[in-house]
C-alpha positions as CSV (number, residue, x, y, z in Angstrom):
1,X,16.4,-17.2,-3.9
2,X,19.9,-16.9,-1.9
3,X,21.2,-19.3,0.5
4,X,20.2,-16.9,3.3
5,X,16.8,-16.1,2.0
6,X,13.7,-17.0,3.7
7,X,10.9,-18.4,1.5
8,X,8.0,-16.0,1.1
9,X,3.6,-16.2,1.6
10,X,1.5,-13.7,0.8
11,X,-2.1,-13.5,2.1
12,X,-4.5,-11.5,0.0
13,X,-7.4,-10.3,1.4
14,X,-9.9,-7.7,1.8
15,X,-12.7,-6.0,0.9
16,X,-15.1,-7.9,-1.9
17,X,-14.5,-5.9,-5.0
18,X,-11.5,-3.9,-4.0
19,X,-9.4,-6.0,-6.6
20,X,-8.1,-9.6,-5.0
21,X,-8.1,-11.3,-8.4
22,X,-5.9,-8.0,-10.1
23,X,-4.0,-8.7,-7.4
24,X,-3.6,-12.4,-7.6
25,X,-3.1,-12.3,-11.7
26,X,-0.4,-9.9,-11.3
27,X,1.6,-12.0,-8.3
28,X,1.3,-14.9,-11.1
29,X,2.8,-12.9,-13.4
30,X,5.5,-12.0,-11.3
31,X,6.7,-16.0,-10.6
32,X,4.4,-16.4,-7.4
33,X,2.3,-19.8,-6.9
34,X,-0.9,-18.2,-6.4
35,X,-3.7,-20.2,-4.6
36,X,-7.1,-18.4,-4.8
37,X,-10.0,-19.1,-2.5
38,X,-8.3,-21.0,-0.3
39,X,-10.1,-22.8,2.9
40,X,-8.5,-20.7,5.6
41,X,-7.9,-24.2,7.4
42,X,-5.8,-25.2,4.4
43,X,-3.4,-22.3,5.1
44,X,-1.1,-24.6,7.8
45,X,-0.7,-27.1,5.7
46,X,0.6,-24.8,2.4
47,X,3.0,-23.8,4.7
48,X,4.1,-27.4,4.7
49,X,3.6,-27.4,1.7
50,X,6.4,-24.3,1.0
51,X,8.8,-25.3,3.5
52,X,8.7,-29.0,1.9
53,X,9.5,-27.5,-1.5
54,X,12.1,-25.0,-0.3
55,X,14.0,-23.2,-3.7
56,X,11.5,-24.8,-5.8
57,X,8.9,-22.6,-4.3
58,X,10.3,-19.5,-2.9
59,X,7.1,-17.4,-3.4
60,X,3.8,-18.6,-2.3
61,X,0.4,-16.4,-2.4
62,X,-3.1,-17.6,-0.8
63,X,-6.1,-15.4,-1.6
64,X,-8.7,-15.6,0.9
65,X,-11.9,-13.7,1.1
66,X,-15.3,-13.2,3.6
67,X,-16.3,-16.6,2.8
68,X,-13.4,-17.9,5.1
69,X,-15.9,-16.9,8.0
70,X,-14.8,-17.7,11.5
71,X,-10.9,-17.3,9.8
72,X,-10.7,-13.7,10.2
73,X,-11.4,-13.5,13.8
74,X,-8.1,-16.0,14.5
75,X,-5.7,-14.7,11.3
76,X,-3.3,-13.3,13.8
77,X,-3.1,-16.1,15.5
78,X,-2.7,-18.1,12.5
79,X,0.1,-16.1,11.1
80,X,2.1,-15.6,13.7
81,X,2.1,-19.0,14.4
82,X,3.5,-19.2,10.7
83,X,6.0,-17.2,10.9
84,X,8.5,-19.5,11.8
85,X,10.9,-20.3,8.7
86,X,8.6,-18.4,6.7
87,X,8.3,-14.8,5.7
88,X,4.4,-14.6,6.1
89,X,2.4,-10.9,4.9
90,X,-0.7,-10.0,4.9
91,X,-2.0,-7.8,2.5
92,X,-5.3,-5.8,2.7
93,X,-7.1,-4.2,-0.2
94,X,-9.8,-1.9,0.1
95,X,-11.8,0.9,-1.7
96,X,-15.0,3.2,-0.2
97,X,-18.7,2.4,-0.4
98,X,-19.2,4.2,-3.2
99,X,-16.5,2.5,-5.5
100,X,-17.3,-1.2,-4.3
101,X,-21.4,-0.5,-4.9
102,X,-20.4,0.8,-8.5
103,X,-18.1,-2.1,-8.9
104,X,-20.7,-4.8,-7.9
105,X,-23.4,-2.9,-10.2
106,X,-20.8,-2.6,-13.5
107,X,-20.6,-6.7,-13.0
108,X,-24.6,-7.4,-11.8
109,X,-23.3,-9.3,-9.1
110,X,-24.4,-9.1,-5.1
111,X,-22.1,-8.6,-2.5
112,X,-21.4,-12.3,-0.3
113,X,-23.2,-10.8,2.7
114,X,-25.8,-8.9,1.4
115,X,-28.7,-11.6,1.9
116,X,-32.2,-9.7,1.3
117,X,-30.6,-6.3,1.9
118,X,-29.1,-3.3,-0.2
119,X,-25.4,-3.9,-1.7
120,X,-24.5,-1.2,0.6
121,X,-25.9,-3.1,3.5
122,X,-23.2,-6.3,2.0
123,X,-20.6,-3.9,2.3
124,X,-21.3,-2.4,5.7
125,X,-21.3,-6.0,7.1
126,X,-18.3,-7.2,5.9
127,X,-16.1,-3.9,6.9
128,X,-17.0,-4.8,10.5
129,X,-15.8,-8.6,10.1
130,X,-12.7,-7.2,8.7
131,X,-12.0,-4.4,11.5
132,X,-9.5,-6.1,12.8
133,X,-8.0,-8.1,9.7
134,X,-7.3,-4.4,8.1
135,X,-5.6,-3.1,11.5
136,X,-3.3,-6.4,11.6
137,X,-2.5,-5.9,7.7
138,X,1.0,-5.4,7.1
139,X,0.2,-4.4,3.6
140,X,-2.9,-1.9,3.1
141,X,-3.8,-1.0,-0.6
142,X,-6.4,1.7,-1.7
143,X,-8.2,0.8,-5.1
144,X,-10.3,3.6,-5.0
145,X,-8.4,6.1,-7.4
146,X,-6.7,2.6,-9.2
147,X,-8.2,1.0,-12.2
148,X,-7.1,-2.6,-13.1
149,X,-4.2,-1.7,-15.0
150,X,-2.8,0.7,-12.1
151,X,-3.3,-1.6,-9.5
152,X,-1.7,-4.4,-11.4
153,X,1.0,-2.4,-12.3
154,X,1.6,-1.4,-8.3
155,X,1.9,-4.8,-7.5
156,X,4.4,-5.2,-10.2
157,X,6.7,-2.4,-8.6
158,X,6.3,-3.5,-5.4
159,X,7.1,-6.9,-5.9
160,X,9.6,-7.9,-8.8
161,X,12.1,-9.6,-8.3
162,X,14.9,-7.8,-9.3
163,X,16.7,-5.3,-7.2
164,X,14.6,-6.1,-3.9
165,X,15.1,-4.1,-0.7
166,X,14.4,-5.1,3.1
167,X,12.0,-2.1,3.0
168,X,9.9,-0.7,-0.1
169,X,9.1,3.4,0.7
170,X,6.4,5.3,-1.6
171,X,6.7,8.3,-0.9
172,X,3.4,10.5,-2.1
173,X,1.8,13.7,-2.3
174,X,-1.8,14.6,-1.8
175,X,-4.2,17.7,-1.7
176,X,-5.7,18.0,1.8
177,X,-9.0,18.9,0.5
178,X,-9.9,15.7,-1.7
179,X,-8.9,14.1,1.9
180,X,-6.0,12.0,3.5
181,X,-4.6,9.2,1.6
182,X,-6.1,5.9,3.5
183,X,-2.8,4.3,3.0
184,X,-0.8,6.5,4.6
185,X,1.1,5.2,7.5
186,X,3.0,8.7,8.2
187,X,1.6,11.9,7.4
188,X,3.2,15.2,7.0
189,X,1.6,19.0,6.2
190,X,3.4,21.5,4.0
191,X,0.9,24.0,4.3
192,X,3.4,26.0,7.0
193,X,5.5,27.1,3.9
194,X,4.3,29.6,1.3
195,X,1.9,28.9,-1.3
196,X,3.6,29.4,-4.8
197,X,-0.2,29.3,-6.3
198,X,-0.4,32.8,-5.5
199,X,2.7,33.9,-7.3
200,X,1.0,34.2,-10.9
201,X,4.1,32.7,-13.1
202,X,4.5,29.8,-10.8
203,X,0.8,28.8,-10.7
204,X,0.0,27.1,-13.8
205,X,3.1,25.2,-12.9
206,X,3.8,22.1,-10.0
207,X,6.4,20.8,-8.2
208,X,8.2,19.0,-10.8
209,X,9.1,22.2,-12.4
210,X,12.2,23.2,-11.3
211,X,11.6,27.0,-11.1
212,X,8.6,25.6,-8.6
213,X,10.7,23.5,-6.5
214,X,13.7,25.9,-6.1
215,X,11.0,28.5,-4.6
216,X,9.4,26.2,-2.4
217,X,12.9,24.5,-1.4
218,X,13.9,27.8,-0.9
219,X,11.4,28.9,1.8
220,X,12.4,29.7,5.6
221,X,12.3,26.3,7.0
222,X,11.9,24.1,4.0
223,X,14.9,21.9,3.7
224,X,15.3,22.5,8.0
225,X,11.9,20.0,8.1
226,X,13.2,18.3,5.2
227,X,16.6,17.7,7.5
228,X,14.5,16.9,10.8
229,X,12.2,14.4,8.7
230,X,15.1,12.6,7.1
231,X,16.9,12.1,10.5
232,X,13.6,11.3,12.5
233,X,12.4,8.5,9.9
234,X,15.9,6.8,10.0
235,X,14.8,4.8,13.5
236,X,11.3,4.6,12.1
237,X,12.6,3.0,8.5
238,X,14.6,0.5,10.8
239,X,12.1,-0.3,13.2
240,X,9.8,-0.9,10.3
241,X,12.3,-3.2,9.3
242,X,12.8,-5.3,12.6
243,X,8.9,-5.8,12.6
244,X,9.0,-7.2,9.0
245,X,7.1,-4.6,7.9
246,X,7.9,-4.5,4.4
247,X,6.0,-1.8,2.5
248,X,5.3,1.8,4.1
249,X,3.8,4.8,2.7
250,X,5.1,8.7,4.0
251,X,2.8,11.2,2.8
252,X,3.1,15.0,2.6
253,X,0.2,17.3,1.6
254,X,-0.5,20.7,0.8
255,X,-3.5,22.6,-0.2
256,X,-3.8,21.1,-3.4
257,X,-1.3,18.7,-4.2
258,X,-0.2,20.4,-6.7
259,X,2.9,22.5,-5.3
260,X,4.5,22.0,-2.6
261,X,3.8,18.5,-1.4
262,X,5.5,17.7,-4.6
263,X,8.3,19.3,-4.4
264,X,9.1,18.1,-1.2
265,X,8.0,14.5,-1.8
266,X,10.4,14.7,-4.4
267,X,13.6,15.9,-2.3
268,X,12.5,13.6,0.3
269,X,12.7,10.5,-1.9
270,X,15.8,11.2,-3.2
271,X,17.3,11.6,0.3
272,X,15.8,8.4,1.7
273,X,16.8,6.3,-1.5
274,X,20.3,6.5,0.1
275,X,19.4,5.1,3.4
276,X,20.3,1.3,3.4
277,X,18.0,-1.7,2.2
278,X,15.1,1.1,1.4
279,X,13.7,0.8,-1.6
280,X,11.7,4.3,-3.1
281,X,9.4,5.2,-5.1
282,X,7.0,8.4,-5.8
283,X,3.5,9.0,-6.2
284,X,1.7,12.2,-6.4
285,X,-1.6,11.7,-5.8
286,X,-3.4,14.4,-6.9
287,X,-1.3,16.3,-9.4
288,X,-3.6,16.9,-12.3
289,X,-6.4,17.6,-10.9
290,X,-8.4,21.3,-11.0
């Protein structure tokens, strides 16, 4: 840690089941000092606790979960009243009802809330004490599609140490019909351009291929948006930026996912890797699937 850089917290939280202690393991692997379960009124005074330590401990994470109770209705409160000499986060993981009921099941274990009802019943209750946790996160992370491995190895790429930017951009493709990607914060639709699945030499094929990519690239009004996009997300990258927003997600989708979200997910990255303290990386969602 520079002269000039501010120490860093990490609050982990989320949906029970959706991967807090993947999360937490990996952030120790990385060279955090990871605190799990921790009383939310203990959070001001590990604060303290950082800024006493300075250098020593430049990268704190607390991992707090439903049992916090009344916490979650004042964490914005809280952190914002932390953010002074501290780089403070929140991150929020989550996954759908059907993924966190087959979680709890593979383990025999029942949800915190669920009392005398259903697991589902759990589940339902805590995603309304969360509501407004998971719209304040300045971190969102969907497990659904992520096994341990996956989601460990996200958190590594998102937060090693070496060669860290201001701003870290994954930039992904996705089919629109297996549904928008819950952790998108900007959404874009390729579908205007033509579909290369009907041209029968290019369909077996995606967007990494290069014969793929040169004829979507190639379409009326392909690298025009690709242009537009690049320039309109420069204020948005920056403004990101001034908020401390530290990890954003652009999504393009087509059809599939297989085509032409891919190919211009790809050109897009590589343009936006040259824009200052940004950070990229690519994800394609859905490529593979039938």
């Amino acid at each position: 840690m520079g002269d000039g850089d501010q120490q860093e917290m990490l609050i982990v939280t989320g949906m029970s089941g959706a991967g807090r202690s993947t999360v937490a393991n990996a952030l120790e692997d990385l060279g955090w000092y990871v605190v799990d379960n921790l009383p939310p009124q203990m959070l001001r005074p590990l604060v303290e606790l950082v800024e006493r330590a300075g250098a020593s401990l430049p990268r704190i994470a607390a991992v707090v979960d439903i049992r916090g109770g009344g916490f979650f209705s004042e964490l914005r409160d809280i952190v914002q009243a932390l953010r002074t000499g501290v780089n403070v986060r929140v991150m929020f993981l989550d996954a759908n009802d059907a993924v966190l009921v087959r979680r709890f099941e593979s383990v025999r274990r029942p949800h915190p809330l669920q009392g005398d009802g259903t697991l589902l019943d759990g589940i339902t209750a805590e995603r309304v004490r969360l509501a407004e946790v998971r719209e304040a996160s300045d971190i969102f992370v969907d497990t659904s599609d992520l096994n341990i491995h996956q989601l460990a190895n996200l958190v590594t790429e998102s937060f090693a140490e070496a060669d860290r930017a201001g701003l870290r951009v994954t930039v992904m493709s996705f089919g629109f019909k297996y549904g928008l990607p819950a952790d998108a914060d900007l959404v874009a639709d390729a579908r205007f351009l033509p579909n290369p699945f009907w041209q029968p030499e290019l369909r077996p094929l995606t967007g990494e291929d290069a014969i793929v990519a040169d004829y979507v690239l190639g379409q009326n009004g392909a690298r025009e948006f690709l242009d537009a996009y690049d320039t309109a997300l420069v204020p948005v990258l920056a403004g990101y930026q001034r908020e401390n927003k530290r990890h954003v997600t652009v999504a393009i989708g087509c059809t599939g996912g297989k085509h032409r979200s891919v190919a211009l997910v790809r050109e897009l990255a590589t343009r936006l890797a040259k824009h200052p303290g940004v950070a990229v990386s690519v994800k394609h969602r859905d490529l593979g699937r039938e």
